[in-house]
C-alpha positions in Angstrom: 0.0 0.0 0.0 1.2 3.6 -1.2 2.5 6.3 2.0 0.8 9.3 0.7 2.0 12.6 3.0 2.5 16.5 2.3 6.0 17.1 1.6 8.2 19.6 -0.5 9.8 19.3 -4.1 12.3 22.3 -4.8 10.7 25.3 -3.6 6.9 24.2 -3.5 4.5 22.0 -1.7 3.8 18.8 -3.2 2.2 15.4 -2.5 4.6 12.5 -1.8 4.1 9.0 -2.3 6.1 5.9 -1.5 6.0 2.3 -2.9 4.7 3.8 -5.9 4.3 0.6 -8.8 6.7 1.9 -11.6 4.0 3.2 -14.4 0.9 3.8 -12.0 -1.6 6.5 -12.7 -1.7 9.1 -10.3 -4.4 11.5 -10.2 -5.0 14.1 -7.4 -8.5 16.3 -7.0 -9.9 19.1 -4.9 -12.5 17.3 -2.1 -12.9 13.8 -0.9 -12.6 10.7 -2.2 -17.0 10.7 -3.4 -17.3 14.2 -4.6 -13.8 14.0 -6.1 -14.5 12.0 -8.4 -17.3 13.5 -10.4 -14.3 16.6 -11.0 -11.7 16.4 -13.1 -7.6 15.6 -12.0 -5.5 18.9 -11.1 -3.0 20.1 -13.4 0.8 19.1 -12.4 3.6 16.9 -13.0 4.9 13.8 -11.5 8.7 14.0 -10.1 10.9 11.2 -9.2 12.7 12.2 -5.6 14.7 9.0 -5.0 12.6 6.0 -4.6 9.5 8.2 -3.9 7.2 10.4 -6.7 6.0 13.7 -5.8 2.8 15.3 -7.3 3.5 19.0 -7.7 0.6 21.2 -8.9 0.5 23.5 -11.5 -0.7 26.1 -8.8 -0.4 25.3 -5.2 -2.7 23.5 -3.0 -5.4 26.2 -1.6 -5.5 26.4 2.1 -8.6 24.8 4.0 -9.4 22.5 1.3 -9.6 18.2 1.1 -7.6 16.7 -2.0 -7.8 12.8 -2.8 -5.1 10.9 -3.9 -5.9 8.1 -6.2 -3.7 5.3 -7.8 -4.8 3.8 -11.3 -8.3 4.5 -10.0 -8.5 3.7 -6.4 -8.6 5.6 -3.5 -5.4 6.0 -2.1 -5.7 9.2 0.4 -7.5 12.0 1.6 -4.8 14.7 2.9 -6.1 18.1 4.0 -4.6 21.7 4.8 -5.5 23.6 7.3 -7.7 26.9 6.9 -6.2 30.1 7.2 -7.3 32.5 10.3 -8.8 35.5 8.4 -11.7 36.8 7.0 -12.7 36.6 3.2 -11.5 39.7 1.0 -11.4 38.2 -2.3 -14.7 39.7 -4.4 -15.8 39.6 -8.1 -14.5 42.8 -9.8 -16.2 42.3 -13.3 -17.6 39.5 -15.5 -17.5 40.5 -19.1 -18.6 40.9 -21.6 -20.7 43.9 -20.3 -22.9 44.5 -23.3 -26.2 43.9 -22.7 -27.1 42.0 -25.7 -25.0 39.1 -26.8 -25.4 37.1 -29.4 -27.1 33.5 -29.4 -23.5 31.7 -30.6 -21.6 33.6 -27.9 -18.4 31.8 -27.5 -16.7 32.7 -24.1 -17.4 34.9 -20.5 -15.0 36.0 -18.6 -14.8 36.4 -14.6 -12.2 39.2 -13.2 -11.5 38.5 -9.2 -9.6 41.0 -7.0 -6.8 38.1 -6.1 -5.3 35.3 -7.2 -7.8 32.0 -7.2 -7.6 28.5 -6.4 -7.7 25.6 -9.0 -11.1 23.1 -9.4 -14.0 25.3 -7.9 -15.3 26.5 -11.3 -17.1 23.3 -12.0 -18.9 23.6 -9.2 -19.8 27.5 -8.7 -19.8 29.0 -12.0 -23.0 28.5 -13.8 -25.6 30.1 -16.7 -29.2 30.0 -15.8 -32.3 31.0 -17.4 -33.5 34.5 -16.3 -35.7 32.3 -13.5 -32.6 30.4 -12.1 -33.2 27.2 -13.7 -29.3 26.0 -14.7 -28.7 25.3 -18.7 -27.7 22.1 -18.4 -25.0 21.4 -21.1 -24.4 24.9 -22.0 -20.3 25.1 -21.1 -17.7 23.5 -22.3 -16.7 20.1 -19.8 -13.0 20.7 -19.5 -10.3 18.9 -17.5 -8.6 22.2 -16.7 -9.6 25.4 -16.5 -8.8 28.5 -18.2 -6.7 31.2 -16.2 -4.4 34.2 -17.0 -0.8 33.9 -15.3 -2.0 35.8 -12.5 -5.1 33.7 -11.6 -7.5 36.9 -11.4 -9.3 35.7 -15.0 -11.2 32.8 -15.7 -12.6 32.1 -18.9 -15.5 30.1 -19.4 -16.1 28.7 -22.7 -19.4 27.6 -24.4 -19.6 24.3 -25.7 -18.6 24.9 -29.7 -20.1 21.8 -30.5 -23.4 23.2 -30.2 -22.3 26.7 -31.9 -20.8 25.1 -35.2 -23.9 24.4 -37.3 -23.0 20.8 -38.5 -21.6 19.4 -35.5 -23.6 16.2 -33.9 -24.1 18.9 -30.5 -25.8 21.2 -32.9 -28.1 18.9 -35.0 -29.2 17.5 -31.6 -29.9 20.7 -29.3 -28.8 23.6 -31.3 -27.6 26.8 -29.5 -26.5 26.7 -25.7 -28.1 30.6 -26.1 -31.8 30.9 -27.4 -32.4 34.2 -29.1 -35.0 36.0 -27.0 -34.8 34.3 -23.9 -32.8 36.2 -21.2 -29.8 34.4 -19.2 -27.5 34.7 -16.4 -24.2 33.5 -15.3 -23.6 32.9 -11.3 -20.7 33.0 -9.8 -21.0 31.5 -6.3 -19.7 33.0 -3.0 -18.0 29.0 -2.3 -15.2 29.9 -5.0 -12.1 29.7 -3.0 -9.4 32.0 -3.5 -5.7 31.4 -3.1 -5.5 31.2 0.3 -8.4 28.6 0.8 -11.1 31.2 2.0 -14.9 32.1 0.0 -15.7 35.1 -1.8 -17.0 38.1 0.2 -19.9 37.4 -2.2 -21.3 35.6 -5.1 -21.9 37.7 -8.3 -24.1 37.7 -11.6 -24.4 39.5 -14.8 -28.0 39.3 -16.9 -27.6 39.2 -20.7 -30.1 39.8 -23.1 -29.6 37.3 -26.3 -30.0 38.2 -30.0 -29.0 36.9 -33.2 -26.1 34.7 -35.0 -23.2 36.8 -35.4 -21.2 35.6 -38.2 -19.2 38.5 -39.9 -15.9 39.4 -39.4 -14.0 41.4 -37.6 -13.7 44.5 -39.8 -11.6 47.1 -39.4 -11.8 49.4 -42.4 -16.0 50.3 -40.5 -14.5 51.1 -37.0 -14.9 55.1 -36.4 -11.6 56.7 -35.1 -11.1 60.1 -32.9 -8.0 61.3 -33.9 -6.6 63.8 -31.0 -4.5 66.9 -31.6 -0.7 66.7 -32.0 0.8 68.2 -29.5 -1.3 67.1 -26.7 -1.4 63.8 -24.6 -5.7 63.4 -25.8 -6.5 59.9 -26.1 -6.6 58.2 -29.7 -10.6 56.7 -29.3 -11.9 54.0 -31.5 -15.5 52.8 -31.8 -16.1 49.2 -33.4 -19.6 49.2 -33.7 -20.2 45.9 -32.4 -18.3 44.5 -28.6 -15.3 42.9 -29.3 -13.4 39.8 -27.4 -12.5 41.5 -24.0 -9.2 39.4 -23.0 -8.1 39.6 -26.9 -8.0 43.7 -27.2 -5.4 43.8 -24.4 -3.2 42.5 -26.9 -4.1 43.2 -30.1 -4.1 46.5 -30.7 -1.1 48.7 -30.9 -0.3 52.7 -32.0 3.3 53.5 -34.0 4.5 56.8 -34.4 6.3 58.3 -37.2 9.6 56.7 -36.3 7.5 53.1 -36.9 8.0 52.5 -32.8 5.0 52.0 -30.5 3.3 54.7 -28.8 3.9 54.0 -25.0 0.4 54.8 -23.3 -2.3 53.6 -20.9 -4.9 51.4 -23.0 -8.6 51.2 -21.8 -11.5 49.7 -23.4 -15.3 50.3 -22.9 -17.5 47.3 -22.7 -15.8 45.7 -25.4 -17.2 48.1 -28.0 -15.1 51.0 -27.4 -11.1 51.7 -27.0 -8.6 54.1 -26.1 -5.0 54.6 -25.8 -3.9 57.8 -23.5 -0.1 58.5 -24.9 2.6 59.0 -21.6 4.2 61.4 -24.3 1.9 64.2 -26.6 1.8 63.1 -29.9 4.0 64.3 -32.5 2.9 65.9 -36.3 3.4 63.0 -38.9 1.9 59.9 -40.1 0.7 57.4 -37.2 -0.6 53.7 -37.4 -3.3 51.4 -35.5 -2.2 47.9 -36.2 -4.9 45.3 -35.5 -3.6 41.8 -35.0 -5.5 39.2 -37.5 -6.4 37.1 -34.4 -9.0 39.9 -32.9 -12.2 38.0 -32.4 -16.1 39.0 -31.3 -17.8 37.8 -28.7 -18.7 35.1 -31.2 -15.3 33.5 -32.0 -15.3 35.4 -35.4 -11.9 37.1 -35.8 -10.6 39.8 -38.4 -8.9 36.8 -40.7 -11.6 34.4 -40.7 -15.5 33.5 -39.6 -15.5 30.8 -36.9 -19.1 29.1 -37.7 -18.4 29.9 -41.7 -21.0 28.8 -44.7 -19.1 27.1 -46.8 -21.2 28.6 -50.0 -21.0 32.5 -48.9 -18.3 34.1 -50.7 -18.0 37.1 -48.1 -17.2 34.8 -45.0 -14.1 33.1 -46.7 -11.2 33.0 -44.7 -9.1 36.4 -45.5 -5.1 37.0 -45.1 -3.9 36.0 -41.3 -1.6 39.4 -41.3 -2.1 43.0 -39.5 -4.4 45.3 -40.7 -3.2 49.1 -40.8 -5.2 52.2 -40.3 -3.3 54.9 -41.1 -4.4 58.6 -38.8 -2.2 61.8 -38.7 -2.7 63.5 -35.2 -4.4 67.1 -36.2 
């Protein structure tokens, strides 16, 4: 029988196990040995330490939570961690997208927490409902692992594509996990853990409104720009016309100055519809470009290179050219 203790590895916690069978499956879950195994296995890698293997997560072990330790399918421990003393902090600072309206083949949410968050509560405590609470069973995507930024503040929560492409067995069978016309919410439940083991001050929601397909790309040459003085630090604004992916403008846009070097400025965006880039320096006379990386998507997955649920027959959703497209302004 497997020895299965807390221990360290390098500079982290980790689990260790001893008289290990060489080529077992180890598999370690948040809670006890029942309600683990309805979630999927953590993230992490297996290290040899002398005769013993260590399980060392991908992101550490959360405070006042159970994990259970199983060997090529059976039970081999239950190890807790103790809870911290303290009182929750951790709270939801924004779910996007914030538009009102989505459409019905939305592809991905996004939750924004105020500190970093523990691995293998999402499962279990984010959630869409109908506008009456009832949850929309099938809706998400079932994932082993979930979807976090470096930091652990932003978890994205994808729909299941299956039932956005048109064509796929999940479509044929149930269609859209959105229904144009019928309202929807997604929960996020105060018993998400954050880094330290301890609930959320609060749960939070956000209430969409859901309208048509969205299948058009990503189109740059139709976005309205407000060019700003030269000579002043006025932000450069740019309106889209439709919200945009929220994560994915972070990143893909960028401002070059007449020398061809980026702009250095504070970027914001505006519900996903609207952006802005305040320059740390006033802008210079001359010729200026906004460079759009082809990889900009909608809220539906459609990006400035290609439509992601594309007919096949229209000739205006073929893929276009993967490279940057430039809009040239000259500050007034």
């Amino acid at each position: 029988m497997a020895e299965v203790s807390w221990s360290r590895c390098g500079h982290g916690d980790c689990i260790r196990l001893a008289d290990v069978p060489a080529g077992a499956e180890v598999s370690v879950r948040p809670g006890r040995a029942v309600a683990a195994s309805e979630l999927p296995p953590m993230a992490g890698r297996l290290v040899r330490d002398g005769a013993d293997l260590c399980f060392v997560p991908r992101f550490g072990f959360a405070d006042g939570t159970c994990y259970a330790v199983t060997i090529d399918g059976a039970a081999a421990a239950v190890l807790s961690r103790g809870r911290p003393d303290g009182l929750a902090t951790t709270e939801v600072t924004g779910i996007w997208p914030t538009a009102a309206e989505v459409p019905c083949n939305l592809l991905r949410l996004y939750v924004w927490f105020s500190a970093p968050m523990s691995d293998g509560y999402a499962a279990r405590h984010v959630r869409l409902t109908g506008d009456g609470g009832e949850p929309m069973t099938g809706a998400l995507l079932p994932s082993e692992h979930e979807l976090w930024d470096p930091a652990r503040r932003r978890l994205t929560i994808l729909l299941d594509p299956a039932r956005i492409k048109r064509g796929l067995p999940g479509h044929r069978a149930a269609g859209y996990p959105l229904r144009s016309g019928e309202p929807f919410r997604l929960d996020v439940g105060s018993g998400f853990r954050d880094a330290k083991g301890l609930p959320l001050l609060a749960g939070a929601q956000r209430r969409y409104q859901v309208g048509g397909a969205e299948r058009r790309h990503v189109d740059p040459a139709s976005w309205a720009l407000t060019i700003p003085p030269a000579r002043t630090r006025e932000p450069l604004q740019v309106s889209f016309g439709r919200p945009l992916d929220h994560a994915l403008l972070a990143r893909c846009l960028h401002v070059a100055g007449p020398d061809g070097q980026l702009i250095d400025g504070v970027p914001q965006t505006g519900a996903g519809e609207h952006w802005q880039l305040q320059p740390r320096q006033a802008w210079t006379p001359g010729p200026h470009q906004l460079i759009v990386d082809p990889v900009l998507e909608d809220l539906a997955g459609n990006s400035v290179s290609r439509v992601f649920d594309r007919d096949l027959a229209r000739q205006q959703e073929r893929p276009r050219p993967a490279r940057p497209v430039i809009l040239p302004f000259r500050p007034g």
